[in-house]
VEXDREN-2710 file (C-alpha; in Angstrom, 1 decimal):
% VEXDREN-2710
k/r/px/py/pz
1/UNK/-10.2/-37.9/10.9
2/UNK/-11.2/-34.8/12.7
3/UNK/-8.1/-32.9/10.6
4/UNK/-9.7/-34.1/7.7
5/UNK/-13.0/-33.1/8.9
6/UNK/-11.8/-29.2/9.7
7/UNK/-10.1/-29.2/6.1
8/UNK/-13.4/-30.0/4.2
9/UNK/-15.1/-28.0/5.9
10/UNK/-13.3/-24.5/6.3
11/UNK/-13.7/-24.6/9.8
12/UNK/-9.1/-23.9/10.5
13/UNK/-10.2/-20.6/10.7
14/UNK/-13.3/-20.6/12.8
15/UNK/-10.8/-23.3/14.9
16/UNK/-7.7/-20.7/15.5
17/UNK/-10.3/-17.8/16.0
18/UNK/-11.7/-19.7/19.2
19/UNK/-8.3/-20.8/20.1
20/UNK/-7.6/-17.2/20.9
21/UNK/-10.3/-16.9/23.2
22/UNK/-9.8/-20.5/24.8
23/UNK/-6.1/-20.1/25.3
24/UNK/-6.0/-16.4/26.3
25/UNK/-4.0/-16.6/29.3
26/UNK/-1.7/-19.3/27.6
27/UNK/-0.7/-17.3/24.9
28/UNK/-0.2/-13.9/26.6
29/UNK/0.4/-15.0/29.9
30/UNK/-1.1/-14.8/33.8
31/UNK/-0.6/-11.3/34.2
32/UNK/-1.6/-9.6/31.1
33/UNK/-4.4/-12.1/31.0
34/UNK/-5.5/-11.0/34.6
35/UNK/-5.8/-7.0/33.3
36/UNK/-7.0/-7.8/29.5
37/UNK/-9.1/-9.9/28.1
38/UNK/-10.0/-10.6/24.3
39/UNK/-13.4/-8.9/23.1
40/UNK/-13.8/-9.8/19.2
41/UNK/-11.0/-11.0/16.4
42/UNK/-12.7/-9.9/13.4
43/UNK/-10.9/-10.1/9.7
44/UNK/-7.4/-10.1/11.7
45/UNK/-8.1/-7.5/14.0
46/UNK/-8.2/-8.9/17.7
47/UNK/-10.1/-6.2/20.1
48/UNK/-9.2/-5.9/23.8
49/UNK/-10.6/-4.7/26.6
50/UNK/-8.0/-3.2/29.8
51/UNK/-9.5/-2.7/33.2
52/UNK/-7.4/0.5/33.4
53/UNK/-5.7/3.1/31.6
54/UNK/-2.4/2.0/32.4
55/UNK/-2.7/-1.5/31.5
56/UNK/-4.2/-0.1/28.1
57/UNK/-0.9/1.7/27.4
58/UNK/0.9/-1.1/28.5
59/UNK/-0.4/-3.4/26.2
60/UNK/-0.4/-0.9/23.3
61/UNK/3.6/-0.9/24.0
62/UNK/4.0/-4.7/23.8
63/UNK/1.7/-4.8/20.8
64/UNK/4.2/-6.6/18.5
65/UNK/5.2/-9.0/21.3
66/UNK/1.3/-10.1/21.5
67/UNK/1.2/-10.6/18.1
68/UNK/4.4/-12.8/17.7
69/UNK/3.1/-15.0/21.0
70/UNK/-0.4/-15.7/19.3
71/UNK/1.1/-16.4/16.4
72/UNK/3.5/-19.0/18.1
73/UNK/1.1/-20.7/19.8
74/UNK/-1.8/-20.8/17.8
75/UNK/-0.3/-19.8/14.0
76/UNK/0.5/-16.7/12.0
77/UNK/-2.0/-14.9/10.1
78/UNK/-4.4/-15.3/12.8
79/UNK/-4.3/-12.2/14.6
80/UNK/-2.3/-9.1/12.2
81/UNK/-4.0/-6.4/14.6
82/UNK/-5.0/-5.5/17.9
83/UNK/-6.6/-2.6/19.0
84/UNK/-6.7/-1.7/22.7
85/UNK/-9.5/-0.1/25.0
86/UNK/-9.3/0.7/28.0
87/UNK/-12.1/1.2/30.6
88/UNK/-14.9/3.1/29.7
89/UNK/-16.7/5.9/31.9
90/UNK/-20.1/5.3/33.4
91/UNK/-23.2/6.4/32.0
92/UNK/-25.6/8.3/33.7
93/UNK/-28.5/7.4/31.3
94/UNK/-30.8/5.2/32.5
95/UNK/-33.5/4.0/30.7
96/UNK/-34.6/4.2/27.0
97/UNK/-35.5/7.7/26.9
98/UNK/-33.0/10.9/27.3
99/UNK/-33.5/14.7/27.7
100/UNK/-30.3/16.8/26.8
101/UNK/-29.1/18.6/29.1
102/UNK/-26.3/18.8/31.6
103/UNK/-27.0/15.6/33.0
104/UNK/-26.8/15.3/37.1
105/UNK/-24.9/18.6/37.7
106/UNK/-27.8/20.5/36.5
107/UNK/-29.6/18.8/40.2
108/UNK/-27.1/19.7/42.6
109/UNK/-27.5/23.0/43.9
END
């Protein structure tokens, strides 16, 4: 019932979208899962985020091996992409408004 259900309704797709999120650390494993973690999957393209450079170049090397686990445990077609970001630098805006300049350098001395 509930296959028939998904089929009517278009929702396989909607379905193996949340998979990838719900299943991360199954489908990619505990390590990679522990440094990465799945940010959007948008028309193919799945976006990660890295905690560090390292992990992001990692990941960016095994690439194809991502792709072929997702695709084995949840289906192919799901996920034809991934793009990889790693960490991003702090911001030293705070607040809604902002005066270029410098920034904090500009204060010390």
């Amino acid at each position: 019932m509930l296959e028939r259900l998904t089929r009517e309704r278009k929702w396989r797709a909607h379905l193996a979208n949340g998979s990838v999120f719900g299943e991360w650390a199954q489908l990619v494993g505990a390590e990679v899962a522990e440094h990465a973690q799945p940010v959007a999957l948008k028309n193919g393209e799945l976006t990660v985020q890295a905690d560090s450079t390292a992990w992001a170049t990692q990941l960016r090397l095994l690439q194809g091996q991502l792709i072929n686990k997702i695709a084995a445990g949840i289906g192919p077609g799901v996920v034809k992409r991934i793009k990889i970001n790693g960490p991003t630098r702090p911001s030293w805006r705070h607040g809604p408004r902002h005066i270029a300049g410098r920034g904090p350098r500009d204060t010390y001395g």
